[in-house]
N, C-alpha and C positions, 0 to 999 in steps of 0.2 A: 589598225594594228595597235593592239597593245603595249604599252613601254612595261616593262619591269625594271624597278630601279635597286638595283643591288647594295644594300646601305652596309658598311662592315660591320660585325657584331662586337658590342661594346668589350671595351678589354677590362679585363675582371682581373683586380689584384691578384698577386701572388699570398697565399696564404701565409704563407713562410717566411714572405717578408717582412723584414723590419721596418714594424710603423715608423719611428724615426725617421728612416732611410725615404722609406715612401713618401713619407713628407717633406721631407726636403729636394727629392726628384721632381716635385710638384710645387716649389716656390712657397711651401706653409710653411709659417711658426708659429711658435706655443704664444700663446695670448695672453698679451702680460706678463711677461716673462722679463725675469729681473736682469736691470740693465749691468754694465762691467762698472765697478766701485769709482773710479775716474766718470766716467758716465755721468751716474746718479748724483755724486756732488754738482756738475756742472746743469745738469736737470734740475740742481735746489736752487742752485745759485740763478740759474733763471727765474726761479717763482721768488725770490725775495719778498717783490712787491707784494704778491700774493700773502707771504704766511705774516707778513706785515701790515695789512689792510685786515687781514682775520680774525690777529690779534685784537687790531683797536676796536673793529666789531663786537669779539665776544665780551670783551671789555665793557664798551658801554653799553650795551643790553645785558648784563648781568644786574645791573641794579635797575633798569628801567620801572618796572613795577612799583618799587618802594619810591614813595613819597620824598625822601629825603636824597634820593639819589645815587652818586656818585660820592656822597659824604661819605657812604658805609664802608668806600673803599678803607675809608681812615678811621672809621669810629671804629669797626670789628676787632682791627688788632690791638686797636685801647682799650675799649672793653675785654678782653681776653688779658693783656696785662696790668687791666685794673682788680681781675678775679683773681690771676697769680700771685699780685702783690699783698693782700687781703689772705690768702692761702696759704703760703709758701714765706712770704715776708714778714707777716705778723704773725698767725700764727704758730708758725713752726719756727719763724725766726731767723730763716736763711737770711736777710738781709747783716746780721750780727757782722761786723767786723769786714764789711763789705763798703767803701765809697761809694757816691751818689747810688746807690744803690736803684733809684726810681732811673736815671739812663739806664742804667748796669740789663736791667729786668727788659725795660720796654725796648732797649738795642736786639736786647737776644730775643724779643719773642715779634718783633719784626723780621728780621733775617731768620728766625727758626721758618714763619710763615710763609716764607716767598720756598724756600727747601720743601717745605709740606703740601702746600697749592700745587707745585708745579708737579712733584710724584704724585697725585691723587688723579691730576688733570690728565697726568700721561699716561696713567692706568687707564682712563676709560678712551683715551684719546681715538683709538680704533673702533672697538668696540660702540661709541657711543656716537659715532660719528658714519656707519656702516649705509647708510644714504648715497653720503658725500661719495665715501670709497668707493661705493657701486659703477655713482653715475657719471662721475669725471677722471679721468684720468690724470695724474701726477704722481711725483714722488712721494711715496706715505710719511714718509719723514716729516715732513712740512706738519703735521698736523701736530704731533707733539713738541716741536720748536715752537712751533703758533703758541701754542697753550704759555710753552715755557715763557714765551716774549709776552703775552697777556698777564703775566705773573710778577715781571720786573716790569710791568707798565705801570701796575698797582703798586709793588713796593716804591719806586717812585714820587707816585702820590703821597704814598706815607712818610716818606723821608723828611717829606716837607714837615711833619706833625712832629718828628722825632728832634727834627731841628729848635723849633720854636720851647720843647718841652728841656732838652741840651741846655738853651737858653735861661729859662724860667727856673733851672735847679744851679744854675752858677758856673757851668760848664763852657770854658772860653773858646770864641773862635780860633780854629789855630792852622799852621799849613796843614799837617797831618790829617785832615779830612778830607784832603786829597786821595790817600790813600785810598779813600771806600771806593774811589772807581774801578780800580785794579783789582779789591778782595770783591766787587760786584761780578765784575768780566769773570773771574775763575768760579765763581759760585753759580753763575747762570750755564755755565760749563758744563758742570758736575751735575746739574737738575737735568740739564737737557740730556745730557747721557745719561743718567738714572732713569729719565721719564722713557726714552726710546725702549730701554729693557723694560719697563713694565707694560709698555703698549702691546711689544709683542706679547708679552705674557697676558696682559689680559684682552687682548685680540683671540688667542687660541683658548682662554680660561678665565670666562668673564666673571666668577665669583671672587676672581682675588681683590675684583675689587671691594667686596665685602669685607674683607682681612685686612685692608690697608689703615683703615684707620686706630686700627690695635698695635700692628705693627709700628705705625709713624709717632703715637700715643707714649710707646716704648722710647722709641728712637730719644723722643724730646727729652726723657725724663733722664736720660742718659748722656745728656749733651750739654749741660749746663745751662738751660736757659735760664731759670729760677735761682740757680744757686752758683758759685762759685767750683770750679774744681779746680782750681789750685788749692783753694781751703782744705780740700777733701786732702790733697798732698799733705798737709802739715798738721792737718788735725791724727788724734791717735783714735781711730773708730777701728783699729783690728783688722783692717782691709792689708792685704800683700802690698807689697810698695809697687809691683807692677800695673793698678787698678788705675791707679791717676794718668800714670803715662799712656796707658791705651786708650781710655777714655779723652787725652784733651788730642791725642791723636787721630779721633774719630772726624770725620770729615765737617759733619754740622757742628760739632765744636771746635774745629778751625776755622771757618769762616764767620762763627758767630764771634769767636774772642778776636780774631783779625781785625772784625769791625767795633769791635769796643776799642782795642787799642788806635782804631782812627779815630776817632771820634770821641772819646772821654780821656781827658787829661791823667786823671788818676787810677788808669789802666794801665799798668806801666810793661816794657817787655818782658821783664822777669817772671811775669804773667801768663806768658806765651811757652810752647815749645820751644827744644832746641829745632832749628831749622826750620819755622813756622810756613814763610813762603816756599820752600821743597815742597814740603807736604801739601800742603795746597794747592802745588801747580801741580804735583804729581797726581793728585786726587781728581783733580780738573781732566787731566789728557787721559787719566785710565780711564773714569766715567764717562768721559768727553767721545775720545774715539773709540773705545771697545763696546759701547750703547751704542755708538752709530753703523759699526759695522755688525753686529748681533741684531738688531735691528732689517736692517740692508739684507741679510742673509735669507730673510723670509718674507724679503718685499713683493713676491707673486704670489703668497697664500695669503694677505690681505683682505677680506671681502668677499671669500670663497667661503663653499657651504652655509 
């Protein structure tokens, strides 16, 4: 005798159903899908080590190639304000009526440099990283903090160069150089939430990063690196008297004069904004957290398409 065995016939969706729904009657979720805001911080805060071993990574293989190494961390930004000073100094003369003028230049175009690194870094940070993003799993985040921490590794190194140069122009040790940790913390702040927004943006639109170095180009010449804008205040160039107050309220020229007034004796407050550190902390936390959660917001379209 024959068995016949009666297998039931497979159950066939409901058309009408809500994928959604169907999916969840069935134990599936969306795949990579963005965790709750609480989550994701504690998800960064576990890779620490990670975006901190990555940095010192991209760090020292950035200069492996070159002969001279890990010097060019510090030559770059000397040679860059030994061209401004030669440009801007002599010939145009912004140096006029400026103290230690050689600190004054090489303070601003350090700290301009670490603001500029770290947006360019974070513009490709996705985009250029689409490998990584693929084939491991983590918080995206991590990649443009990486960047941004690879960026104050190097200003770092250079600090030491700014030091020695402080020194050699007759600029005293004094407490107030203390201060530069504090205007660092709020400026590594403001990159890292400037860089998170440009990640996404050049994650979804990778030719901005083509545009950024025009735009950043702008930004410096507007922020006093080379020259003074308090001068621009009391000089009579025809400008509206609102020009100077927006400009030294611009965020790369608060922490670029924050760090001159630590650091160079004859940078005095009267120099500064009214409310210098407001603004700076205020610039720090809007940067800080409104990049991180803009960011966050399209942490499962990463690596797609």
């Amino acid at each position: 005798m024959s068995q016949v065995l009666h297998t039931p016939p497979p159950t066939r969706p409901d058309p009408h159903e809500d994928l959604a729904a169907l999916a969840a009657r069935h134990g599936l979720s969306v795949s990579g899908a963005r965790p709750s805001l609480p989550a994701y911080v504690r998800q960064l805060w576990a890779r620490r080590h990670f975006i901190g071993a990555f940095a010192t990574a991209k760090l020292t293989a950035q200069y492996s190639q070159a002969k001279l190494g890990q010097l060019w961390q510090v030559m770059t930004p000397l040679l860059n304000a030994a061209v401004y000073f030669f440009i801007f100094g002599v010939l145009l003369g912004t140096k006029q009526g400026v103290p230690d003028y050689v600190p004054f230049l090489v303070t601003g175009v350090f700290v301009w440099t670490f603001t500029q690194s770290s947006i360019m870094a974070g513009t490709r940070a996705v985009s250029g990283n689409l490998g990584l993003v693929r084939a491991l799993h983590f918080p995206r985040a991590a990649l443009p903090i990486s960047f941004c921490l690879q960026q104050l590794q190097q200003l770092l190194f250079s600090m030491g160069a700014l030091v020695v140069i402080l020194l050699c122009f007759g600029v005293p040790v004094s407490a107030s150089w203390l201060l530069a940790v504090p205007v660092l913390l709020l400026q590594f702040t403001f990159n890292a939430g400037v860089s998170m927004v440009m990640a996404r943006l050049g994650a979804k639109t990778p030719d901005i990063a083509q545009l950024m170095p025009f735009v950043l180009r702008t930004w410096m010449y507007v922020s006093g690196v080379m020259w003074s804008i308090d001068k621009l205040a009391g000089a009579h160039h025809g400008l509206p008297s609102w020009v100077a107050p927006v400009l030294q309220a611009n965020p790369a020229a608060v922490y670029i004069d924050l760090m001159r007034f630590a650091l160079i004796d004859s940078f005095h407050a009267g120099q500064l904004p009214h409310h210098v550190w407001l603004i700076a902390t205020g610039w720090a936390l809007l940067a800080g957290v409104g990049g991180f959660i803009y960011f966050w917001k399209a942490e499962e379209t990463y690596g797609r398409g």
